[in-house]
Residue, then its C-alpha position, 0 to 999 in steps of 0.5 A: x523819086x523826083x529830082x526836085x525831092x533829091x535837091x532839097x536834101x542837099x540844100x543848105x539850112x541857114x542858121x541864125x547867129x548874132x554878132x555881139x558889140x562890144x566883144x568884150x561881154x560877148x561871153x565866152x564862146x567856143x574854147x575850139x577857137x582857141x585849141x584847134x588853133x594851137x593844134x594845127x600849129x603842132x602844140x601837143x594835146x595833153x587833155x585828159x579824156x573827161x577832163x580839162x583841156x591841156x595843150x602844150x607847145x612843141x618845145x614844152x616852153x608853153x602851156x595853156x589850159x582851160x578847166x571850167x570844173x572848177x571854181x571860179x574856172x577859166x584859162x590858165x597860160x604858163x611860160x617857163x623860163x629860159x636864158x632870156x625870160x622869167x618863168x611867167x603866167x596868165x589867168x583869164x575868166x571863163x567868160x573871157x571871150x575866145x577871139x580875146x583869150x586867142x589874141x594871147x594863145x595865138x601869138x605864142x605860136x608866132x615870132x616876136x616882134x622886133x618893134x618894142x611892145x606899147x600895152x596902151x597904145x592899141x587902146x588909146x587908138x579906140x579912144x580909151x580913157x585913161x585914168x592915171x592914179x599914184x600906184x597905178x593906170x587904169x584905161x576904161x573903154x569909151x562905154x565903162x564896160x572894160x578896162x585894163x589897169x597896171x598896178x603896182x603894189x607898194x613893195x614896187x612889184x607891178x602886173x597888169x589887170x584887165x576885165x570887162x562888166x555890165x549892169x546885169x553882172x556878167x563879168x570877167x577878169x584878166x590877170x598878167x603875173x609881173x613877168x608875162x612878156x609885154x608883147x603878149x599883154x599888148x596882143x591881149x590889150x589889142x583884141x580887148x579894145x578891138x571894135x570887131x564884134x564876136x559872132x554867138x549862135x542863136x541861145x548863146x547870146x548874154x542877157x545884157x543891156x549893154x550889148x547891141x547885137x545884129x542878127x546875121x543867117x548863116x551857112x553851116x558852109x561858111x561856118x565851116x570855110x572860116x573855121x577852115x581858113x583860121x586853121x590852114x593859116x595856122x599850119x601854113x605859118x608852121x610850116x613857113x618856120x619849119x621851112x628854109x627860108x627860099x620858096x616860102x608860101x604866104x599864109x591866108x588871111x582868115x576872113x572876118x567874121x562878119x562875113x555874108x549873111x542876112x542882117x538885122x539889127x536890134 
């Protein structure tokens, strides 16, 4: 067999995937960008074979789960209490987007930090608008399509509410219980408002007037090397907590999604 027919085996075919503005009606995407994230930071699967996905945090403070057997299904994000924390919890639709839901597991896995947490303050730097009421603040993105909302009832018991909705009625919603820890519902709010588009593969892209998607061919190598960097940065930050503090690595930057690729936008 000539050389020429061995090296188109090995050539690489690119696939072409859109990258989707605003994210927030990016749709739900790949739960794995959320659970090999958290497993690569030590949680625990707990997942049933067949079932729902269940991971649970080294210390069994933490627990996220994902069921989509169930109606309306989605996320569900439990903290228990301890000396300093309420027992806590958070609900997130199925068609959350994963780098959004991520924004919230992810942070779980990470120190707190010692700066005091300002929810609105990521969404007033996207030129959110906000629109204050007697019992409650509602921020909406420059476009209608999200919002984020601190209610409270009349008993004075507040929690925060957040979602996102276009024309054609693809929509979904965030629940934070009065508890949740303000640093949480501020990395949530921060990827809410986040202008970085979320990346779907050809086929999973929402039928929705409201988006703008460009066309980007990509590599299942570079696929595959930013699927790599998200999970080598979480295992080196693992391993930096679990290390004396002398001799520590820094961990990688993930690359953005957006990158390489041909565009094409529409």
């Amino acid at each position: 067999m000539k050389r020429k027919q061995w090296q188109g085996w090995d050539t690489e075919q690119a696939q072409q995937h859109y990258l989707i503005e605003p994210r927030a009606l990016a749709g739900g995407g790949d739960i794995r960008h959320v659970s090999e994230f958290l497993r690569a930071s030590g949680w625990r699967d707990k997942s049933k074979t067949g079932g729902p996905l269940a991971m649970e945090s080294p210390d069994r403070t933490f627990r996220v789960a994902y069921d989509p057997y169930v109606l309306p299904g989605g996320w569900t994000v439990h903290g228990a209490s301890d000396g300093h924390q309420d027992e806590w919890w958070a609900v997130l639709g199925q068609q959350t987007p994963v780098e959004i839901v991520a924004s919230l597991t992810d942070a779980l896995t990470q120190p707190r930090s010692a700066h005091a947490p300002n929810v609105w303050a990521p969404l007033q730097e996207q030129h959110w608008r906000n629109q204050p009421h007697s019992s409650h603040v509602t921020a909406t993105s420059p476009d209608g399509s999200a919002w984020m909302q601190y209610h409270q009832s009349p008993d004075g018991e507040s929690l925060w509410w957040a979602g996102a909705k276009d024309s054609q009625g693809n929509a979904w919603t965030a629940q934070f219980s009065p508890t949740t820890p303000l640093h949480l519902v501020q990395a949530f709010s921060t990827a809410l408002a986040s202008p970085e588009p979320a990346m779907r593969p050809r086929g999973r892209v929402p039928q929705s007037t409201q988006i703008r998607t460009t066309s980007v061919s990509v590599l299942p190598s570079q696929l595959s090397a930013w699927q790599h960097a998200r999970i080598t940065a979480a295992r080196a930050a693992t391993w930096a907590r679990n290390t004396p503090r002398t001799g520590r690595p820094r961990a990688t930057a993930r690359p953005r999604a957006n990158a390489g690729g041909t565009r094409t936008r529409r």
